[in-house]
N, C-alpha and C positions, 0 to 999 in steps of 0.2 A: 756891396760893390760887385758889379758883374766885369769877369775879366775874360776878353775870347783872343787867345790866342791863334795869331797864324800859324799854319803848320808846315812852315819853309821860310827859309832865309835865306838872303839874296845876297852873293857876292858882290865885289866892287862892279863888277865886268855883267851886272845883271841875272849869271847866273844860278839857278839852285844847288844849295847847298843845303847839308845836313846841320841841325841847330847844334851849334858848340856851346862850350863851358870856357871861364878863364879869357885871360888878355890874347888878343887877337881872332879870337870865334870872331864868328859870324852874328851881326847884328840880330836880331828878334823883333818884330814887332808886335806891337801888343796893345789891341784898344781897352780903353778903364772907363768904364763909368763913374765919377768919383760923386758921392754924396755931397752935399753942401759944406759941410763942417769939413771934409777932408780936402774938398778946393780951397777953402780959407786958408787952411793949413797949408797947404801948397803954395797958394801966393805969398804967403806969411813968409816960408823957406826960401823963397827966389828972393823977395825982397831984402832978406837981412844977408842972403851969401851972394847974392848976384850968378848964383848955378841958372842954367837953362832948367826948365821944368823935367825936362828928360835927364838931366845929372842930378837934381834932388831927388827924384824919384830913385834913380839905381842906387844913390846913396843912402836913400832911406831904405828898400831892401833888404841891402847889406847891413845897415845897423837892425834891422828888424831881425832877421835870421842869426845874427851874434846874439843878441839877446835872449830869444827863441833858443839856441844852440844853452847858452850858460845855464837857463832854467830847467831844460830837458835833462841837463845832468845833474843836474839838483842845485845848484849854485842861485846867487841871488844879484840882483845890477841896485847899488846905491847911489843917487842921486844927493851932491852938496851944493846946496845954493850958495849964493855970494855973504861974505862976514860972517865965517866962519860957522854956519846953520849947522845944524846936525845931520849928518846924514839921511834921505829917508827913502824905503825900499820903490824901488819902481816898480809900477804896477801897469801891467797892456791891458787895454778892456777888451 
């Protein structure tokens, strides 16, 4: 995936602004290249939550870097499917 981020973000009022963090920053934009398999996977997530492709995306993100976050402290993410399966470790390729 190649990702080229802009190096300005734009207020309501058109003008520039420094890129924030946290609820109410400033927007970002940001072009993706997505691979084949990670478009499917995108359309796949719009179609079962009905998020716009720019709110699955920030949400997958955030679940990416949670996860990334609990591994980097050594901790582990269990994954339980439905009827009662057994746990089993999540794995990011």
């Amino acid at each position: 995936m190649t990702v080229t981020v802009n190096s300005e973000a734009k207020t309501a009022g058109g003008r520039q602004s420094p890129v924030g963090r946290g609820p109410g920053s400033p927007l970002e934009r940001v072009t993706v290249n997505l691979a084949a398999r990670a478009s499917r996977a995108l359309d796949q997530v719009v179609d079962l939550t009905g998020d716009s492709k720019t709110d699955a995306i920030n949400r997958a993100l955030q679940v990416y870097a949670y996860i990334e976050q609990v591994m980097h402290e050594g901790g582990s993410v269990l994954v339980q499917g439905k009827d009662d399966a057994a746990p089993q470790l999540l794995k990011i390729f």
